[in-house]
C-alpha positions in Angstrom: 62.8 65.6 121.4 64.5 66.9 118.8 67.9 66.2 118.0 70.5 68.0 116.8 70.9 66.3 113.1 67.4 67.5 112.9 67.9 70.6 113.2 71.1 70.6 110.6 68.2 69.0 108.4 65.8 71.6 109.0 68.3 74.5 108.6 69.8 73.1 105.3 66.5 72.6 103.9 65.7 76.6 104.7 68.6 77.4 103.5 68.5 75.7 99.8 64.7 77.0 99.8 66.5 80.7 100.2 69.7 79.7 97.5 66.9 78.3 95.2 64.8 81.4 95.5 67.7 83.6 95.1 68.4 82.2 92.4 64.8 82.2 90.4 65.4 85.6 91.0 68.3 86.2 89.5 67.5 84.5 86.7 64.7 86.8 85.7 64.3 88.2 82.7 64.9 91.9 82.1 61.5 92.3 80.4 59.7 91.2 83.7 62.0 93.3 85.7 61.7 96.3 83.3 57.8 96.1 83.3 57.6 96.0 87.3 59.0 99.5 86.8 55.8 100.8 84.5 54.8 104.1 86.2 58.1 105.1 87.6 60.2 107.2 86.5 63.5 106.9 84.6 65.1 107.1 87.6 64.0 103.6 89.2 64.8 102.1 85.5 68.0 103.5 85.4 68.9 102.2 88.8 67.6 98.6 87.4 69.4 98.6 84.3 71.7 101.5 84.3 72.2 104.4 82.4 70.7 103.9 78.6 73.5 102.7 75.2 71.0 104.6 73.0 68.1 107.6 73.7 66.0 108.6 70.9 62.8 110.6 70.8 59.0 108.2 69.9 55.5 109.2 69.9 56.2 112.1 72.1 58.0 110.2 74.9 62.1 108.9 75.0 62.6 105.9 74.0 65.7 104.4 75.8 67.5 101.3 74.3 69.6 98.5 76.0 71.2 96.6 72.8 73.2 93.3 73.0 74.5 93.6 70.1 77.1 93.1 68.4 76.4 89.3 69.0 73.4 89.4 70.8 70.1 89.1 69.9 68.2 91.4 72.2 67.9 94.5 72.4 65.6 96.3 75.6 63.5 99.3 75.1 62.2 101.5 78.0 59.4 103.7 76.6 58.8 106.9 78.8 55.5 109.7 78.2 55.9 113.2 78.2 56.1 113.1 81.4 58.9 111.3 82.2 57.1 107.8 83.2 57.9 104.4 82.3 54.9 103.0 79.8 56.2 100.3 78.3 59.3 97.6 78.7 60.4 95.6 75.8 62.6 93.3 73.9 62.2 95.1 70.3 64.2 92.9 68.5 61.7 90.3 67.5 59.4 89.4 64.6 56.2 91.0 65.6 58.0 94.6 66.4 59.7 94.0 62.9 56.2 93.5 61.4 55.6 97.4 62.4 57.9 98.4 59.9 56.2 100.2 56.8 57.9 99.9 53.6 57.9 103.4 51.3 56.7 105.1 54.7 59.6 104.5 57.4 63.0 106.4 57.2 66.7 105.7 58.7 65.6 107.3 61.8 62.2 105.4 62.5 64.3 102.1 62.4 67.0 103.8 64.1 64.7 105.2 66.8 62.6 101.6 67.3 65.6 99.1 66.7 68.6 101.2 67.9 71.9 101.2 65.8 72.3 98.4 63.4 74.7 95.3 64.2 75.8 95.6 60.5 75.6 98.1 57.3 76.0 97.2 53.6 75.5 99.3 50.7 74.7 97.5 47.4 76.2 99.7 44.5 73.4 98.0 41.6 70.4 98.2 43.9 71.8 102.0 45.3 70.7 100.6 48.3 71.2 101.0 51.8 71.0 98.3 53.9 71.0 98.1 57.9 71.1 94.8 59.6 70.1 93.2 63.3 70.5 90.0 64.8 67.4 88.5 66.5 65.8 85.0 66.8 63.2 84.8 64.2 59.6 83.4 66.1 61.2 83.6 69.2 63.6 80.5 68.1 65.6 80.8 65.1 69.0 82.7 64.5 68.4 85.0 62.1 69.5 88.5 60.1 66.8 91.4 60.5 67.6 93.6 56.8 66.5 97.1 56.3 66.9 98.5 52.5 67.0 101.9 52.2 67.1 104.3 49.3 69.2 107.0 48.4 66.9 109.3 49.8 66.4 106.8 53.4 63.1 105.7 52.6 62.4 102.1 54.0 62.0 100.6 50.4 62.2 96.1 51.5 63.1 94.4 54.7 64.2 90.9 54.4 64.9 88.0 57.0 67.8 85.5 56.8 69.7 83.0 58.6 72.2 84.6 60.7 75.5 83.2 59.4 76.8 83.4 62.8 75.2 80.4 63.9 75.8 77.8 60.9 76.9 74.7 61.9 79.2 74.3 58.3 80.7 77.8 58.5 84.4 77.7 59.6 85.4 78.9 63.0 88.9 80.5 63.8 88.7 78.3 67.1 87.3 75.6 65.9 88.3 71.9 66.8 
């Protein structure tokens, strides 16, 4: 026979199963969500993730871009073919998409177009360089400074990796106790 503070029991334990699933769920990544979408078109992404920040033309597709910048270290590409379908879903802002880079071959748009808009610019005066920078965690782990030099000319000419500044622990804060 079953009593009713078994049946509380065995509804409260459903429920947390649901909350907990719920909750796996929400905390899934927007690459895994992004590459469920792979075949669709830009219409199921955009109802996913919203309308794009940044749309540049790649390899004969779009390539729409989902930055966090200005502090964040993400930024989410959604590649789409010529004919309008999803092919790829990715977080662009890491050390293996930065290794694509080719120095003296890449321009200010090819960065632009596979990185989206930098988080900073700098122009060194003695080097009559360019410079375009993006946060990202270097190796998946560390906080760190993407650089781009360009020339006069915007020809990729160095890239360089460096702490981000943001995150050192003997850098003054405004707020800081």
């Amino acid at each position: 026979m079953e009593t009713a503070v078994m049946r509380a029991m065995r509804w409260l334990a459903v429920a947390c199963a649901a909350a907990a699933m719920a909750g796996c769920a929400a905390l899934e990544s927007p690459v895994t969500k992004g590459q469920r979408l792979i075949g669709g078109d830009a219409a199921a992404v955009q109802a996913q993730f919203g309308p794009p920040r940044e749309s540049y033309p790649l390899d004969g597709g779009t390539r729409w871009l989902y930055p966090t910048q200005l502090y964040g270290q993400f930024t989410y590409a959604a590649d789409f073919d010529a004919a309008g379908k999803l092919v790829a879903f990715r977080q662009v802002l890491r050390s293996l998409e930065f290794a694509q880079a080719r120095v003296d071959v890449w321009t200010r748009d090819d960065v632009l177009h596979h990185f989206g808009k930098p988080v900073e610019t700098a122009y060194f005066s003695r080097m009559d360089r360019l410079v375009w920078s993006y946060r990202f965690k270097s190796d998946d782990v560390w906080p760190s400074l993407m650089h781009f030099y360009f020339d006069p000319a915007g020809v990729l000419r160095l890239t360089q990796i460096t702490p981000d500044p943001l995150y050192d622990p003997d850098r003054p804060r405004v707020f800081h106790r």
